[in-house]
PDB file as gemmi writes it, atoms N, CA and C in Angstrom:
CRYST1    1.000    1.000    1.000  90.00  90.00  90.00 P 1                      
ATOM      1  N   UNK A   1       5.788  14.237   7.919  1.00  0.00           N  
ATOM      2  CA  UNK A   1       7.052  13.550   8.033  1.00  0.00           C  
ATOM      3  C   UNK A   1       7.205  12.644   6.809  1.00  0.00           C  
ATOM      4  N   UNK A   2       8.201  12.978   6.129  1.00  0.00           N  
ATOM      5  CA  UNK A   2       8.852  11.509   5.002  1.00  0.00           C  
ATOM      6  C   UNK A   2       9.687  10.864   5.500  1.00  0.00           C  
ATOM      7  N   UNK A   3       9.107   9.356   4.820  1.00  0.00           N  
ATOM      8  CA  UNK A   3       9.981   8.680   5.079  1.00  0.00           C  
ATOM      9  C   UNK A   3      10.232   7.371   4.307  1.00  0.00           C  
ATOM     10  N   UNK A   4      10.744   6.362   4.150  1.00  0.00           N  
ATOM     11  CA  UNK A   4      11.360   5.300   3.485  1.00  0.00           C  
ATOM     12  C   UNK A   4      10.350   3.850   4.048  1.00  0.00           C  
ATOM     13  N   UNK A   5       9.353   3.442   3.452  1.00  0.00           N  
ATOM     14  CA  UNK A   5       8.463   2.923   3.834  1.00  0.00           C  
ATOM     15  C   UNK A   5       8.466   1.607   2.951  1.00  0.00           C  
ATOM     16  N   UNK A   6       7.254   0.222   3.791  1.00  0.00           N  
ATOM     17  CA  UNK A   6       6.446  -0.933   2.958  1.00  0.00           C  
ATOM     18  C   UNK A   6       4.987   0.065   2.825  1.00  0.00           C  
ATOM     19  N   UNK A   7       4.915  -0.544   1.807  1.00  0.00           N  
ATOM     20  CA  UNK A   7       3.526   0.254   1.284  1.00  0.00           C  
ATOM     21  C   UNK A   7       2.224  -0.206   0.530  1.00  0.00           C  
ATOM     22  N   UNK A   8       1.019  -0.667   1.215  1.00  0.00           N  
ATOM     23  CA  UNK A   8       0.342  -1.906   0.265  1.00  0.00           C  
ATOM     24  C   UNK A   8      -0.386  -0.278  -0.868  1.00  0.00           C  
ATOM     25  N   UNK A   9      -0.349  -0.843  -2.139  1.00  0.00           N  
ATOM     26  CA  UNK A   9      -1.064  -0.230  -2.877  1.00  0.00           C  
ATOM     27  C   UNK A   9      -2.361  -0.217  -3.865  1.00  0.00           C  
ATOM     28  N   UNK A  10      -2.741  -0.056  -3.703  1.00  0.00           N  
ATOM     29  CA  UNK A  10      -3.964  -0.336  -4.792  1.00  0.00           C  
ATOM     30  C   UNK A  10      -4.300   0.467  -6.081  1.00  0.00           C  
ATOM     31  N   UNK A  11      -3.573  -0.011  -6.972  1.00  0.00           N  
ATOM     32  CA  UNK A  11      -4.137   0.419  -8.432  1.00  0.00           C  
ATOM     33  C   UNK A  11      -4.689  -0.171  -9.200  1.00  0.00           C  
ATOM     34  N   UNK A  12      -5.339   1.219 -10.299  1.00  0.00           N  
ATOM     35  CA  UNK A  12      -6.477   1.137 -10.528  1.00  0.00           C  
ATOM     36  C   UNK A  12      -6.347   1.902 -12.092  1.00  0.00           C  
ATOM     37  N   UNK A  13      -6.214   0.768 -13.108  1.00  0.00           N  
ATOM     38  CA  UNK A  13      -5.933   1.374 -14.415  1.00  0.00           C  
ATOM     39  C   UNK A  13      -4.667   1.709 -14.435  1.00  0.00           C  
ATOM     40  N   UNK A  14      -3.533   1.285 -13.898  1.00  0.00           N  
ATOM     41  CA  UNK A  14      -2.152   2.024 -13.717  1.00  0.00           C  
ATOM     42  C   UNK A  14      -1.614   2.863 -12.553  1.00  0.00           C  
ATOM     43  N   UNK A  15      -2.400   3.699 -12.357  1.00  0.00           N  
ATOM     44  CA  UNK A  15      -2.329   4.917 -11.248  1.00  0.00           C  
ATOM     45  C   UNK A  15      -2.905   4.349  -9.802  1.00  0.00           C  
ATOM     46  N   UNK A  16      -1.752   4.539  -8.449  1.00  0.00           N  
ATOM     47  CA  UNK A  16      -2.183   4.540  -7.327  1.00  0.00           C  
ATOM     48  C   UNK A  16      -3.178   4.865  -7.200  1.00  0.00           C  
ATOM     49  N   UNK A  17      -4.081   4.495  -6.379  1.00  0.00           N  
ATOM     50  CA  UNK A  17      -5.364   4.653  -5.960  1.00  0.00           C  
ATOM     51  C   UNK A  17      -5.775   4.735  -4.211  1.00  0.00           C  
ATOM     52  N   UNK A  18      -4.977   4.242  -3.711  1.00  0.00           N  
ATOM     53  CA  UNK A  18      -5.382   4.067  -2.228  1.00  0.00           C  
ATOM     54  C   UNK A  18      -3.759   3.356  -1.547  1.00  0.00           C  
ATOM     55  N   UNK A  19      -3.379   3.551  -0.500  1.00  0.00           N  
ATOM     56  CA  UNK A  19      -2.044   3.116  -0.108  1.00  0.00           C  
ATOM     57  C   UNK A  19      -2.200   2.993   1.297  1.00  0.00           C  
ATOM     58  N   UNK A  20      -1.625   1.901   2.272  1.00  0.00           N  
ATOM     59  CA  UNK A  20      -1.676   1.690   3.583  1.00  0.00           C  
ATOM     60  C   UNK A  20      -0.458   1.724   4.114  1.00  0.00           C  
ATOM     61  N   UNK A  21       0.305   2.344   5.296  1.00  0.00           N  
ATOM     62  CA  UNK A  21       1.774   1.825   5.293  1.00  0.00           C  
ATOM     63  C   UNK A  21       1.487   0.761   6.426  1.00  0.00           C  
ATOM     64  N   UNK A  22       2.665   0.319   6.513  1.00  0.00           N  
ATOM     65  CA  UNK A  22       3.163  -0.875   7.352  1.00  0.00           C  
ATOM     66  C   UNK A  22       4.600  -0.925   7.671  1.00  0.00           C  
ATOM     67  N   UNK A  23       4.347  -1.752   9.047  1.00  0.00           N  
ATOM     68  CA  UNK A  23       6.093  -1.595   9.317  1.00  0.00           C  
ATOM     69  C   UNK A  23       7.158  -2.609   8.873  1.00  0.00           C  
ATOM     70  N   UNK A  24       6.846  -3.336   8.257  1.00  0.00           N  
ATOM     71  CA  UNK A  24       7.576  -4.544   7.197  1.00  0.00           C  
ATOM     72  C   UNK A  24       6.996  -5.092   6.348  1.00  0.00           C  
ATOM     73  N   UNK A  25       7.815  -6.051   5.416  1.00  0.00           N  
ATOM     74  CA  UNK A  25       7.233  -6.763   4.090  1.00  0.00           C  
ATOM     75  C   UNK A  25       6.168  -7.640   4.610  1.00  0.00           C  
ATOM     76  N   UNK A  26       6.739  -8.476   6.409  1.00  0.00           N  
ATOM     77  CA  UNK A  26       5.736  -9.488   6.419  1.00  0.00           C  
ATOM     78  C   UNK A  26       4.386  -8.909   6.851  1.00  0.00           C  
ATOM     79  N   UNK A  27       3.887  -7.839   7.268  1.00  0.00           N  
ATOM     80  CA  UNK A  27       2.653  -7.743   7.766  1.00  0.00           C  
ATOM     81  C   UNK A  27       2.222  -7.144   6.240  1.00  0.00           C  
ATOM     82  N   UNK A  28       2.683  -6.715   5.471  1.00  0.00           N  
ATOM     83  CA  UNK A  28       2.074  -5.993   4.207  1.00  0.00           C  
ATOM     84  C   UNK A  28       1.340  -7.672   3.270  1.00  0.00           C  
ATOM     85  N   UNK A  29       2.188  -8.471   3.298  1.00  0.00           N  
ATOM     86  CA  UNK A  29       1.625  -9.424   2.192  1.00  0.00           C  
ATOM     87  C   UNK A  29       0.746 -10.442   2.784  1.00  0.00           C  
ATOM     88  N   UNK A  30       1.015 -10.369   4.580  1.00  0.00           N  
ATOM     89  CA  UNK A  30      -0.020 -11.200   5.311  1.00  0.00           C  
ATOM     90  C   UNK A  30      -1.191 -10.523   5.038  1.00  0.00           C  
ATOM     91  N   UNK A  31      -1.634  -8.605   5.414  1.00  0.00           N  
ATOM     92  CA  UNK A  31      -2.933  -8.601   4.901  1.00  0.00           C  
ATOM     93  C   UNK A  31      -3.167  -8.403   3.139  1.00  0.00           C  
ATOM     94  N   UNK A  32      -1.688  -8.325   2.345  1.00  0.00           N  
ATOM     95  CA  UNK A  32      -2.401  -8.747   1.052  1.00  0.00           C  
ATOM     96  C   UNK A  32      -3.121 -10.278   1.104  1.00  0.00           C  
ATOM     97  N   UNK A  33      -2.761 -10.863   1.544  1.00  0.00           N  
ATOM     98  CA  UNK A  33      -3.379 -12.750   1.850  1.00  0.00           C  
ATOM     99  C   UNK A  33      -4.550 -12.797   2.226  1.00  0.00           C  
ATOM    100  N   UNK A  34      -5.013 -11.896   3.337  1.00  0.00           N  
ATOM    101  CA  UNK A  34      -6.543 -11.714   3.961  1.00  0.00           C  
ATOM    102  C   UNK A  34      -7.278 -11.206   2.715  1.00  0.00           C  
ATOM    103  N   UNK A  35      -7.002  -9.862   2.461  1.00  0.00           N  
ATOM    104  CA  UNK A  35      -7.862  -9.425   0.997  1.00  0.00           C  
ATOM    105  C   UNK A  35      -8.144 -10.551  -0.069  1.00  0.00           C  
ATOM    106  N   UNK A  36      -7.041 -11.465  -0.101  1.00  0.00           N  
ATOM    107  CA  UNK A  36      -7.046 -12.401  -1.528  1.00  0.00           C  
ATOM    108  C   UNK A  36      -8.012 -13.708  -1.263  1.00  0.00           C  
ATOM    109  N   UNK A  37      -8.059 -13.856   0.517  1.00  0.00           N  
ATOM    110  CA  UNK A  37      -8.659 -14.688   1.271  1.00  0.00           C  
ATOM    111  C   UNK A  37     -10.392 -14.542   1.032  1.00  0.00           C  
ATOM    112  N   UNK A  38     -10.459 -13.218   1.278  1.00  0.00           N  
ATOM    113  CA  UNK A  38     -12.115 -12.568   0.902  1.00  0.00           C  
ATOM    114  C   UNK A  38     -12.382 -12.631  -0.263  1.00  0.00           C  
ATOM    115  N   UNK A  39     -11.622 -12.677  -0.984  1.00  0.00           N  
ATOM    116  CA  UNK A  39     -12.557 -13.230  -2.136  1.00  0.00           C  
ATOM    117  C   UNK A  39     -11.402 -12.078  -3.700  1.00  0.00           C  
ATOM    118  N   UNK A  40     -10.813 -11.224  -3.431  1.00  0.00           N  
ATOM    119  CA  UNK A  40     -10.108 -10.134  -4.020  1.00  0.00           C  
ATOM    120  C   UNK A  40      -9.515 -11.097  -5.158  1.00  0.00           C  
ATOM    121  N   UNK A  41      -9.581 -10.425  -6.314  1.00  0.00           N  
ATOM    122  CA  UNK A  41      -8.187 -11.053  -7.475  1.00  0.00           C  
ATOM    123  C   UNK A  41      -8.068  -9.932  -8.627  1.00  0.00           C  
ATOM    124  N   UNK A  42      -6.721  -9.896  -8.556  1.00  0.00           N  
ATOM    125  CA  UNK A  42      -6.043  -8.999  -9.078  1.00  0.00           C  
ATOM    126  C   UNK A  42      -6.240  -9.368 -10.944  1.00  0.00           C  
ATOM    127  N   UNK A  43      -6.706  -8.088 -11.379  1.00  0.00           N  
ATOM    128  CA  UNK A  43      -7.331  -7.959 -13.037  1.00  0.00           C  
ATOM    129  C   UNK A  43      -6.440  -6.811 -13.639  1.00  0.00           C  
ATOM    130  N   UNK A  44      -6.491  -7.535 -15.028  1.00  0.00           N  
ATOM    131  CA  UNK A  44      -5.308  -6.048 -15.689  1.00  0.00           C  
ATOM    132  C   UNK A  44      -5.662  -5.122 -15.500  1.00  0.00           C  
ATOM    133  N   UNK A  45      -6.708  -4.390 -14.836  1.00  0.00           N  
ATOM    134  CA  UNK A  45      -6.754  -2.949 -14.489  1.00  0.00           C  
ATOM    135  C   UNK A  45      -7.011  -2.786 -12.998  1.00  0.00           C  
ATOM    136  N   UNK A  46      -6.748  -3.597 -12.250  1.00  0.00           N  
ATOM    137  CA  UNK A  46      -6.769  -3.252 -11.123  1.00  0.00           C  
ATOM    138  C   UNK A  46      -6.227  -4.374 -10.230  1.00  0.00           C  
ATOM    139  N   UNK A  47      -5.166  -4.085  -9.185  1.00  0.00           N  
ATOM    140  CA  UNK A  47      -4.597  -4.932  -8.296  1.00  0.00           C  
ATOM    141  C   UNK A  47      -3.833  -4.419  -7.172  1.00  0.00           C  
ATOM    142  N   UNK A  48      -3.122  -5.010  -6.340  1.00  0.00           N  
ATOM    143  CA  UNK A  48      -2.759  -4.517  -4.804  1.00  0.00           C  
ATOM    144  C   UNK A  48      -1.383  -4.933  -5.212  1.00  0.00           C  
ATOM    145  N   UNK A  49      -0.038  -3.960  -4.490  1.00  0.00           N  
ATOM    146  CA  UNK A  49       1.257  -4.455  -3.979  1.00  0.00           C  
ATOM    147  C   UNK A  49       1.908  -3.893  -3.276  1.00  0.00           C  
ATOM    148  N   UNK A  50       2.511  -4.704  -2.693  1.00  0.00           N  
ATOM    149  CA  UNK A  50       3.538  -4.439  -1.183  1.00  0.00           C  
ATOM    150  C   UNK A  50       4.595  -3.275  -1.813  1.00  0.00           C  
ATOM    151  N   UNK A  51       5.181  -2.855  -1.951  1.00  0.00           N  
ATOM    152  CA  UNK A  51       6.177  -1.899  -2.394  1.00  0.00           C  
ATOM    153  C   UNK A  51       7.041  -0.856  -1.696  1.00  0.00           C  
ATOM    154  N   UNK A  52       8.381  -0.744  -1.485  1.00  0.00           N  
ATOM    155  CA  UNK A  52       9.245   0.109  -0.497  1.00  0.00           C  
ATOM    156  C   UNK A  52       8.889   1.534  -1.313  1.00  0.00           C  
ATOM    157  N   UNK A  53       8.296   2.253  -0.649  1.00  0.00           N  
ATOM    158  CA  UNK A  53       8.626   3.645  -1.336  1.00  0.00           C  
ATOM    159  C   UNK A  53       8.157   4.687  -0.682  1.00  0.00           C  
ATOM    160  N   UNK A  54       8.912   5.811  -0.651  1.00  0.00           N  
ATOM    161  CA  UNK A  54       8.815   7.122   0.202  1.00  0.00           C  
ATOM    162  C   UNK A  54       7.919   7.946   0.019  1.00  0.00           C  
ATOM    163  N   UNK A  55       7.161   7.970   1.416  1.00  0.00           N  
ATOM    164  CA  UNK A  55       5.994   8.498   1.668  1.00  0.00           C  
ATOM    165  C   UNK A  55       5.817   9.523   2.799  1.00  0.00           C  
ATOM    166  N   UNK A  56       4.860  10.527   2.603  1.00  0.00           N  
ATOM    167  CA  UNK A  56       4.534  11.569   3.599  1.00  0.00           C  
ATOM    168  C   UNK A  56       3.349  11.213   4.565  1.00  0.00           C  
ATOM    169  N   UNK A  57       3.579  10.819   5.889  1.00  0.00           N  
ATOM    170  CA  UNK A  57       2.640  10.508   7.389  1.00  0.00           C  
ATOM    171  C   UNK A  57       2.211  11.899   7.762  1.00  0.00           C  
ATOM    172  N   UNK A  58       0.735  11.654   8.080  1.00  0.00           N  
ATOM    173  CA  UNK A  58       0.093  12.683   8.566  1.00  0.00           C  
ATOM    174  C   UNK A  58       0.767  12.787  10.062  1.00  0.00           C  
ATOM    175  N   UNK A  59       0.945  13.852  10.689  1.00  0.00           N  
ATOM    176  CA  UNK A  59       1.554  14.147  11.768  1.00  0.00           C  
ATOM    177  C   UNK A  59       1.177  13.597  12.813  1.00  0.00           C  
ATOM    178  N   UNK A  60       1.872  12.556  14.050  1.00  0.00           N  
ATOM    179  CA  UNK A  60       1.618  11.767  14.230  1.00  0.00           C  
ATOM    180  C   UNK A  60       0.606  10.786  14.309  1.00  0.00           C  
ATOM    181  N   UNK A  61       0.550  10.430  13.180  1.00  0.00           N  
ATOM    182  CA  UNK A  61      -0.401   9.169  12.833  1.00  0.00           C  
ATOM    183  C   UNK A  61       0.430   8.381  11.837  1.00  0.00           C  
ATOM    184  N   UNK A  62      -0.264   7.328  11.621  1.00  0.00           N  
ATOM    185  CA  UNK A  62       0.125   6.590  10.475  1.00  0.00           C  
ATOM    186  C   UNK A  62      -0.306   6.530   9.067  1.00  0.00           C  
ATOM    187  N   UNK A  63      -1.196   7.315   9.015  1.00  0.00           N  
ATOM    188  CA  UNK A  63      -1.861   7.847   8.002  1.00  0.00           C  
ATOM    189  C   UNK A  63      -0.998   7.901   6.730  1.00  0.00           C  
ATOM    190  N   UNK A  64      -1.187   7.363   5.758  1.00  0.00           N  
ATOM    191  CA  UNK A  64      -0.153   7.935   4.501  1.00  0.00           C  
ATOM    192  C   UNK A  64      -0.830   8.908   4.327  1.00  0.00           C  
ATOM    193  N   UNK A  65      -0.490  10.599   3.503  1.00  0.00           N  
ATOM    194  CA  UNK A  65      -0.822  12.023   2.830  1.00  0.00           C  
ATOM    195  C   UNK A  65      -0.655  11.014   0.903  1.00  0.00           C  
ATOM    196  N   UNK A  66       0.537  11.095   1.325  1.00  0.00           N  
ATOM    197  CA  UNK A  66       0.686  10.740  -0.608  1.00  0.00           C  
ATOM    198  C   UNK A  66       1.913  10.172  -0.679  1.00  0.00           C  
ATOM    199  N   UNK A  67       2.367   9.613  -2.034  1.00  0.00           N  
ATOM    200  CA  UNK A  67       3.742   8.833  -2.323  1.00  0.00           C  
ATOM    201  C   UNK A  67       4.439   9.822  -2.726  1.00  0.00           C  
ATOM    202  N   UNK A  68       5.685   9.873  -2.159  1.00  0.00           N  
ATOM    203  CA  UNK A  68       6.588  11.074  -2.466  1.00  0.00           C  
ATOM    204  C   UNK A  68       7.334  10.830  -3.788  1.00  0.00           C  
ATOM    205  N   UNK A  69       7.707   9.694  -4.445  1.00  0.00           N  
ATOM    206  CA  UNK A  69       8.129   9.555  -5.571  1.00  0.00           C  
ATOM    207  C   UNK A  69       7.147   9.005  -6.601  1.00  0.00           C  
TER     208      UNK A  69                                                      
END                                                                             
C-alpha cells in the first residue's frame, strides 16, 4: 500500500538509510528527542529527520518497504 506519510529518516552520507513511519509530526520529533536524549548527534555525514513523504507499507503492517519518491 502507498501512501502520503511522517517519516523519521536516517541518513547516512546523503542517502536514506533506515526510515520509521508514524502517524504525525508530533510523535516523529518526540522520538527524534528520545534518540537525541541517549546520547545521538547529528554529524555532516550522518543524521535523522521527520519528513512528509510517500511511502510503500508492508501489507498490513506498518512496516515501511521503501520511499516512493
Amino acid at each position: 500500500m502507498i501512501i502520503m506519510s511522517i517519516v523519521m529518516i536516517l541518513y547516512l552520507g546523503g542517502s536514506p538509510l533506515e526510515y520509521t513511519y508514524h502517524e504525525g509530526i508530533s510523535s516523529c520529533l518526540k522520538q527524534k528527542r528520545e534518540i537525541e536524549r541517549l546520547g545521538w548527534k547529528d554529524r555532516k555525514d550522518t543524521r535523522y529527520s521527520c519528513e512528509k513523504r510517500k511511502i510503500e507499507l508492508e501489507s498490513g503492517t506498518e512496516n515501511v518497504l521503501r520511499l516512493v519518491d
